[in-house]
mmCIF file of the N, C-alpha and C atoms, coordinates in Angstrom:
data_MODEL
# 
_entry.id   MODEL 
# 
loop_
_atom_site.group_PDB 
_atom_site.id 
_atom_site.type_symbol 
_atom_site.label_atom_id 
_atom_site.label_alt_id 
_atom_site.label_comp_id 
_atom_site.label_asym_id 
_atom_site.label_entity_id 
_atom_site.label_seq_id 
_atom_site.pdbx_PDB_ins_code 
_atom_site.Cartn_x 
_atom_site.Cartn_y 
_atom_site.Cartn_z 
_atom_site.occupancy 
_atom_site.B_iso_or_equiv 
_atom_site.pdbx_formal_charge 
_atom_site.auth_seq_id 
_atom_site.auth_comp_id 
_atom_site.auth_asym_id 
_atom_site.auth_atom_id 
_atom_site.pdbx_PDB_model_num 
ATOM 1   N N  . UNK A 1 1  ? -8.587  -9.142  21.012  1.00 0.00 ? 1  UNK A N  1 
ATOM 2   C CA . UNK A 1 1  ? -8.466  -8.383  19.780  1.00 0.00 ? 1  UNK A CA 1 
ATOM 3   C C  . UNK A 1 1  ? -9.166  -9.152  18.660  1.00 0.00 ? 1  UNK A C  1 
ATOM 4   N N  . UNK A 1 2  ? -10.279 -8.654  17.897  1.00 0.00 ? 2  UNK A N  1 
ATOM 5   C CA . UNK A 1 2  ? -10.301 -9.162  16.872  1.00 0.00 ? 2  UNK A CA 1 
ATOM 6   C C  . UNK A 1 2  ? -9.764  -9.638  15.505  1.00 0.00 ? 2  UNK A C  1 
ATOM 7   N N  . UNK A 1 3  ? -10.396 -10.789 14.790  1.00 0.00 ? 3  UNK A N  1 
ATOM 8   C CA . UNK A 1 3  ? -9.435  -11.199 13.899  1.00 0.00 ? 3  UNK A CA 1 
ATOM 9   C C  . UNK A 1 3  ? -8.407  -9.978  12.300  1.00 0.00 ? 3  UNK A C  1 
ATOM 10  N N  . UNK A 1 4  ? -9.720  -9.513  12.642  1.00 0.00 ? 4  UNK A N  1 
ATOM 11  C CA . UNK A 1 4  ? -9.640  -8.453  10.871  1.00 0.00 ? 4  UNK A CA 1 
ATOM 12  C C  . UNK A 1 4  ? -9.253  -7.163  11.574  1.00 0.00 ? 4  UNK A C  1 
ATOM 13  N N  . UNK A 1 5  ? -8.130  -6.946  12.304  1.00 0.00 ? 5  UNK A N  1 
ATOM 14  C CA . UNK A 1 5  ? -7.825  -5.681  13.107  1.00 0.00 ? 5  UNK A CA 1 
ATOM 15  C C  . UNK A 1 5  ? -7.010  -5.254  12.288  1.00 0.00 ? 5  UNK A C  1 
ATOM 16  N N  . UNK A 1 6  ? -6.279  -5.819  11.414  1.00 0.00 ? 6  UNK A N  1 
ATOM 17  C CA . UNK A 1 6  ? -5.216  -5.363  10.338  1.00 0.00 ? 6  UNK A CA 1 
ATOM 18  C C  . UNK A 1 6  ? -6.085  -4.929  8.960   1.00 0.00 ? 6  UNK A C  1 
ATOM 19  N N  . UNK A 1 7  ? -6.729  -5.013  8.920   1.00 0.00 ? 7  UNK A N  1 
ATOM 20  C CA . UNK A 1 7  ? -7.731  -4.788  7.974   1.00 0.00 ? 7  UNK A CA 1 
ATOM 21  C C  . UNK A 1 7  ? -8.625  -3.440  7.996   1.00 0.00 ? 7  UNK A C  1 
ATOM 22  N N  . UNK A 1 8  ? -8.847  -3.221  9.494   1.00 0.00 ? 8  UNK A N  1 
ATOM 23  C CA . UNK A 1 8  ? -9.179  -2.540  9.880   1.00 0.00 ? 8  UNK A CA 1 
ATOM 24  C C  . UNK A 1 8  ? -8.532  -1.192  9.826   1.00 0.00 ? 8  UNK A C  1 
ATOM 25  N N  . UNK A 1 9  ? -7.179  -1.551  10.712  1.00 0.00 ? 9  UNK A N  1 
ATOM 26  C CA . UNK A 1 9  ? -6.147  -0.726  10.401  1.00 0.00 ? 9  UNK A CA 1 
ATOM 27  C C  . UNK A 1 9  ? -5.932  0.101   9.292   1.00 0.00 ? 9  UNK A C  1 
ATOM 28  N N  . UNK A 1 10 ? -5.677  -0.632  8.125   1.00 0.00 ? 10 UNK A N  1 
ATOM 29  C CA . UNK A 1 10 ? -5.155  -0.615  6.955   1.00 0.00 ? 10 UNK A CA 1 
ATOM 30  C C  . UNK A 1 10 ? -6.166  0.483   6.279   1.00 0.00 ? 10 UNK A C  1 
ATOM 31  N N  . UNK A 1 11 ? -7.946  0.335   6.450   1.00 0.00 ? 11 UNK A N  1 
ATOM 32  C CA . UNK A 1 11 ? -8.646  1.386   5.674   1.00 0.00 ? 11 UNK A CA 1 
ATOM 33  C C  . UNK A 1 11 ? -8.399  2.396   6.165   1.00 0.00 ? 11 UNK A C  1 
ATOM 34  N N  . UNK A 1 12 ? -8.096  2.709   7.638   1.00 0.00 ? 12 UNK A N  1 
ATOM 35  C CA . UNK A 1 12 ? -8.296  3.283   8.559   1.00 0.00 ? 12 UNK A CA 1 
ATOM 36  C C  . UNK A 1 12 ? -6.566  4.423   7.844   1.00 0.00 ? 12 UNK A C  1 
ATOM 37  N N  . UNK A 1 13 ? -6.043  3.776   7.366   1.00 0.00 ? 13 UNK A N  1 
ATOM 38  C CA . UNK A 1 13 ? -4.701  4.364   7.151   1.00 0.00 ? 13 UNK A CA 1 
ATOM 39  C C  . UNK A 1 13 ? -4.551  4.517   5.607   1.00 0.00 ? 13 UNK A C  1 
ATOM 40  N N  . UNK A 1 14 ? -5.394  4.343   4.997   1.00 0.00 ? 14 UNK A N  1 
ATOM 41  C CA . UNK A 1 14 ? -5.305  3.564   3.186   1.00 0.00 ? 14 UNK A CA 1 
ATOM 42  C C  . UNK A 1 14 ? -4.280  5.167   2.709   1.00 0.00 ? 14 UNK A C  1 
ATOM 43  N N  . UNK A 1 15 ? -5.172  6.472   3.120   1.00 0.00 ? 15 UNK A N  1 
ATOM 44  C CA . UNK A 1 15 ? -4.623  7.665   2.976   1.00 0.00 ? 15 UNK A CA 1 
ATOM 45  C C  . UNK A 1 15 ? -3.448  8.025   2.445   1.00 0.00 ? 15 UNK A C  1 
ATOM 46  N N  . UNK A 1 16 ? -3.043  7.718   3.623   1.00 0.00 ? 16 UNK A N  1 
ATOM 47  C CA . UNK A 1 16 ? -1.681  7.953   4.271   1.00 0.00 ? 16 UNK A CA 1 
ATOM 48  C C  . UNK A 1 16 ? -0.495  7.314   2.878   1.00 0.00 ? 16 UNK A C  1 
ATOM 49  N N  . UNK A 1 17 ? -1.044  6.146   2.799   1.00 0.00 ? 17 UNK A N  1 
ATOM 50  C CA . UNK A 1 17 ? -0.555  5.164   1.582   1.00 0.00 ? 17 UNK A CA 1 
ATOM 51  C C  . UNK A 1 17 ? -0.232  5.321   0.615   1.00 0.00 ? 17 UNK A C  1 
ATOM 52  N N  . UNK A 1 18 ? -1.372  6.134   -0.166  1.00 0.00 ? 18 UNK A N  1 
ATOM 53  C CA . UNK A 1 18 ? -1.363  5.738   -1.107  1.00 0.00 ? 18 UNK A CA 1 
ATOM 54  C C  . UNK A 1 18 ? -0.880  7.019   -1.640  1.00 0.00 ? 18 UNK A C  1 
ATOM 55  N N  . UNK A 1 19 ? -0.113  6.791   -2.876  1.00 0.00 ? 19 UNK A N  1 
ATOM 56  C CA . UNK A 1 19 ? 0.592   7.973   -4.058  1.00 0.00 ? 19 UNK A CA 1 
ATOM 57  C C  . UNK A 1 19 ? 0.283   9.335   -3.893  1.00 0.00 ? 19 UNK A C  1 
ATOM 58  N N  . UNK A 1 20 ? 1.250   10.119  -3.878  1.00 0.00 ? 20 UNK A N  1 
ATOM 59  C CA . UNK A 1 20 ? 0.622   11.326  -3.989  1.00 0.00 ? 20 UNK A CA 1 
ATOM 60  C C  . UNK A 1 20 ? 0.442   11.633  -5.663  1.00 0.00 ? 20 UNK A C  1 
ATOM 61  N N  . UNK A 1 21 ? -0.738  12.217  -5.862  1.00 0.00 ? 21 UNK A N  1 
ATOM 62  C CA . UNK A 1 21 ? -0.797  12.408  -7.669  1.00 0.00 ? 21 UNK A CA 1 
ATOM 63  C C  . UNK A 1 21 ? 0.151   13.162  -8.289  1.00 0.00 ? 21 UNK A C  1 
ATOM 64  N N  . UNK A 1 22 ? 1.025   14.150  -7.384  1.00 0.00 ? 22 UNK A N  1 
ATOM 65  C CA . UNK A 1 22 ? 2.316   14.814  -8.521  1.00 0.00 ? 22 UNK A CA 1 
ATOM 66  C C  . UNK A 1 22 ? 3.429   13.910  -8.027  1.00 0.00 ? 22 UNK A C  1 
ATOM 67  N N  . UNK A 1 23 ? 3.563   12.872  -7.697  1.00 0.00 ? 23 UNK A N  1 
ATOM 68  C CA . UNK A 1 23 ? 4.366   11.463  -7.670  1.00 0.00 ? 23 UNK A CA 1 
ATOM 69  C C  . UNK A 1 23 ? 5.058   11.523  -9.217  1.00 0.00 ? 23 UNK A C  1 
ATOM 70  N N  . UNK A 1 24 ? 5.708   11.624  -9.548  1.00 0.00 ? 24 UNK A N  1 
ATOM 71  C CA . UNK A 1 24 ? 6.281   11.306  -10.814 1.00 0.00 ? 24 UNK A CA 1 
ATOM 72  C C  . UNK A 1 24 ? 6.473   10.112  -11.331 1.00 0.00 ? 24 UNK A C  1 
ATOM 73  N N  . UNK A 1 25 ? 6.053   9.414   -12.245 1.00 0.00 ? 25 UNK A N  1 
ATOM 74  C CA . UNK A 1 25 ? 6.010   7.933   -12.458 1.00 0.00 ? 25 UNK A CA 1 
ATOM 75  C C  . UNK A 1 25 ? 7.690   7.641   -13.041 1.00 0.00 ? 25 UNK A C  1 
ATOM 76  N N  . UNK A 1 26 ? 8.288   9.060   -13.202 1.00 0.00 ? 26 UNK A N  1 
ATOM 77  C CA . UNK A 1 26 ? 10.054  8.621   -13.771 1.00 0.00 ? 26 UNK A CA 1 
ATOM 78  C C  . UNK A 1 26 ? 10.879  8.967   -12.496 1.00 0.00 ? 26 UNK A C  1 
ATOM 79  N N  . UNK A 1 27 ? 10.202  8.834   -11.239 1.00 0.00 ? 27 UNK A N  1 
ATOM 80  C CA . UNK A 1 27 ? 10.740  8.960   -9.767  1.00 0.00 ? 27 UNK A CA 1 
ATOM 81  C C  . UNK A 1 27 ? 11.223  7.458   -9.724  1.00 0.00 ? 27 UNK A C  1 
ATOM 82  N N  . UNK A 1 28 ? 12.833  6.713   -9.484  1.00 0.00 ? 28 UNK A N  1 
ATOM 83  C CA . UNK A 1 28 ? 12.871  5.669   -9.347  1.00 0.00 ? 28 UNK A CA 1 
ATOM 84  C C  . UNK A 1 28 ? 12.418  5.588   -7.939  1.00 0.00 ? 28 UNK A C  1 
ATOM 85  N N  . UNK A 1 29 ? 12.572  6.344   -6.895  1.00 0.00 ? 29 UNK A N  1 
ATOM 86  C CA . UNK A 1 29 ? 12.329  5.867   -5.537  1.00 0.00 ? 29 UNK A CA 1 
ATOM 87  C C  . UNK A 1 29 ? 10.693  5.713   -5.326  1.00 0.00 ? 29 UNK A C  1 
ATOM 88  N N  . UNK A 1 30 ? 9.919   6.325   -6.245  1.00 0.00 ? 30 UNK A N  1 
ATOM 89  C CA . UNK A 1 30 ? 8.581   6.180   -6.461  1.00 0.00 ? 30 UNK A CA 1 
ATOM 90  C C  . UNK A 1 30 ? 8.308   4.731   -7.230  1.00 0.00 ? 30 UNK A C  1 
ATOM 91  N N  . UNK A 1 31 ? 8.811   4.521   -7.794  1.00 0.00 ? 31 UNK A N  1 
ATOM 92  C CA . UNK A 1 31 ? 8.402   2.989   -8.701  1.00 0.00 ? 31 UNK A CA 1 
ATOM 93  C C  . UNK A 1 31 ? 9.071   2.256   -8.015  1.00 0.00 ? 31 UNK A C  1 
ATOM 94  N N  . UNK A 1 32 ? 10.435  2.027   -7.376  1.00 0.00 ? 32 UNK A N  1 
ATOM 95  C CA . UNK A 1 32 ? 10.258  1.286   -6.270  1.00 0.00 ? 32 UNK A CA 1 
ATOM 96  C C  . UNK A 1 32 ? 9.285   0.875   -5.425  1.00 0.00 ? 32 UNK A C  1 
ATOM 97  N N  . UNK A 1 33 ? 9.241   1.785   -4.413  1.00 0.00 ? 33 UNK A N  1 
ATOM 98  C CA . UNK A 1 33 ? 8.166   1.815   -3.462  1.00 0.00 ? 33 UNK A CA 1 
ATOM 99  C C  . UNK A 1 33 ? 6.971   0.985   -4.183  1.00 0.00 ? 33 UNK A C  1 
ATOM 100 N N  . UNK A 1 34 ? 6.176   1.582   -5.058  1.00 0.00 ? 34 UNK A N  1 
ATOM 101 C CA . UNK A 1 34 ? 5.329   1.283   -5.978  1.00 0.00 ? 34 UNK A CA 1 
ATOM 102 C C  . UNK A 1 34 ? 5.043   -0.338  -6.235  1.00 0.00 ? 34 UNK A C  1 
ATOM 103 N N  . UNK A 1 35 ? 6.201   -0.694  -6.990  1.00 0.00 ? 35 UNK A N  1 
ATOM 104 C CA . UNK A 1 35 ? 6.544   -1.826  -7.211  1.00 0.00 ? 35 UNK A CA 1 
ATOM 105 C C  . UNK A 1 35 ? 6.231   -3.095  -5.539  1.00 0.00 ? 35 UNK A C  1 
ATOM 106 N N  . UNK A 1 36 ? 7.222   -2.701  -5.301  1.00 0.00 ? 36 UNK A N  1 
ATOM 107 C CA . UNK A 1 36 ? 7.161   -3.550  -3.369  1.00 0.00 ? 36 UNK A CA 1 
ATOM 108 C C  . UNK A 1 36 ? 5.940   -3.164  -3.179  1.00 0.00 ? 36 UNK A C  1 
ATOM 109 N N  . UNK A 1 37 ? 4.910   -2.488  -2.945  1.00 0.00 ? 37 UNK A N  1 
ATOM 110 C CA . UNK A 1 37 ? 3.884   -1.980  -2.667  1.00 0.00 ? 37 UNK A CA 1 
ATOM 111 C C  . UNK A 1 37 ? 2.712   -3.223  -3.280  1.00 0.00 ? 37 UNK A C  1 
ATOM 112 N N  . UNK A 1 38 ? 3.014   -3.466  -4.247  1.00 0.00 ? 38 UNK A N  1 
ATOM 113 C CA . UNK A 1 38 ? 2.474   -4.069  -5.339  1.00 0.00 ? 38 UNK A CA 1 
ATOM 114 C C  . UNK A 1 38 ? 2.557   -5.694  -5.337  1.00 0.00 ? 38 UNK A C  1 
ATOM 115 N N  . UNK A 1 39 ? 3.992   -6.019  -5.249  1.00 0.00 ? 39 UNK A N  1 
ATOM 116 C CA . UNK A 1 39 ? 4.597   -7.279  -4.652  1.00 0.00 ? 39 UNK A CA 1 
ATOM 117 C C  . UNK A 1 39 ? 3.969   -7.425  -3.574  1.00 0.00 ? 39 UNK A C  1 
ATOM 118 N N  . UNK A 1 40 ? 3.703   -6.945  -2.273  1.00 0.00 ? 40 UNK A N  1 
ATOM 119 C CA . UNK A 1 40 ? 3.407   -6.971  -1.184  1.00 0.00 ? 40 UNK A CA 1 
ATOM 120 C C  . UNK A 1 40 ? 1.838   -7.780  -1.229  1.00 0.00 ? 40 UNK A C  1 
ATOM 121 N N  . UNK A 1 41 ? 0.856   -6.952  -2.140  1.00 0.00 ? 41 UNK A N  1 
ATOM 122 C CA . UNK A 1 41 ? -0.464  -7.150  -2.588  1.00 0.00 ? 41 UNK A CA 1 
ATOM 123 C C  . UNK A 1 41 ? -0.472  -8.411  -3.099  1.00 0.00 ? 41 UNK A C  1 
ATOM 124 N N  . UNK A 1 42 ? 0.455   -8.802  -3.803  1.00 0.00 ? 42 UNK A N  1 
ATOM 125 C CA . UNK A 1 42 ? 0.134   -10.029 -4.792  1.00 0.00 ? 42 UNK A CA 1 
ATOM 126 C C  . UNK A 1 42 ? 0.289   -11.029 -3.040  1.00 0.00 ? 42 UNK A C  1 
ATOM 127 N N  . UNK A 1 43 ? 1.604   -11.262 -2.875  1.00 0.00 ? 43 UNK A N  1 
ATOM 128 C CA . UNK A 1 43 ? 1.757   -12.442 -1.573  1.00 0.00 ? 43 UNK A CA 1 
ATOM 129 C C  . UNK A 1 43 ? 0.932   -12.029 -0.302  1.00 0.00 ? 43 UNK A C  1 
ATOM 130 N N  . UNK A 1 44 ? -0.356  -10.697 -0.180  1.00 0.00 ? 44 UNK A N  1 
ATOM 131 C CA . UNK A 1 44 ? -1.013  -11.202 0.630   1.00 0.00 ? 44 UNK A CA 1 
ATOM 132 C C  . UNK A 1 44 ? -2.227  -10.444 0.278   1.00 0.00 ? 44 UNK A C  1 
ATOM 133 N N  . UNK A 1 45 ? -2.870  -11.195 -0.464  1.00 0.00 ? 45 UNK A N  1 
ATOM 134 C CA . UNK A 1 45 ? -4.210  -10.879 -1.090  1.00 0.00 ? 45 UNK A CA 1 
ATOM 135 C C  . UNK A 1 45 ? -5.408  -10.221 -0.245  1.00 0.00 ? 45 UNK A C  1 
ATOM 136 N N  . UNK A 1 46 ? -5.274  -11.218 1.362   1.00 0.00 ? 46 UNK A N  1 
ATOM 137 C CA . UNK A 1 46 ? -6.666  -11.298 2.252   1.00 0.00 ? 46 UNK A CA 1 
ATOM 138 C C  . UNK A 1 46 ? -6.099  -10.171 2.439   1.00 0.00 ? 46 UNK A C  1 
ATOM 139 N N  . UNK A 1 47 ? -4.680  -9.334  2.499   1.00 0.00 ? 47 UNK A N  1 
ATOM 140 C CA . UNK A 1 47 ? -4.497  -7.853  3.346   1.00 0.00 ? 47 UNK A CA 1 
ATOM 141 C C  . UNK A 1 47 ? -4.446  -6.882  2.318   1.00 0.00 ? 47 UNK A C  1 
ATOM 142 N N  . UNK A 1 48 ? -4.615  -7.098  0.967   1.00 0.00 ? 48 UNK A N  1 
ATOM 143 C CA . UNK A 1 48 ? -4.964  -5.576  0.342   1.00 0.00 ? 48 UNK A CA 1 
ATOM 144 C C  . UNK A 1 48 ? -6.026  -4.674  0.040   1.00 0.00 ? 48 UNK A C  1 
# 
């Protein structure tokens, strides 16, 4: 398996991911998510 398979993955899925635009930004379970989403990015840079 190659090294960047998670990487791979990840564009391969970015879609799926990311916000839907009538997401409500006063959705707490949306700014959660959001938030951790976000956290996640900061502690692993090489995977966002």
């Amino acid at each position: 398996m190659r090294k960047n398979w998670l990487s791979r993955l990840s564009v391969k899925y970015r879609r799926a991911y990311q916000p839907h635009p009538r997401t409500s930004a006063r959705d707490a379970d949306a700014r959660r998510v959001h938030s951790e989403l976000d956290a996640i990015r900061a502690r692993f840079p090489d995977h966002a």
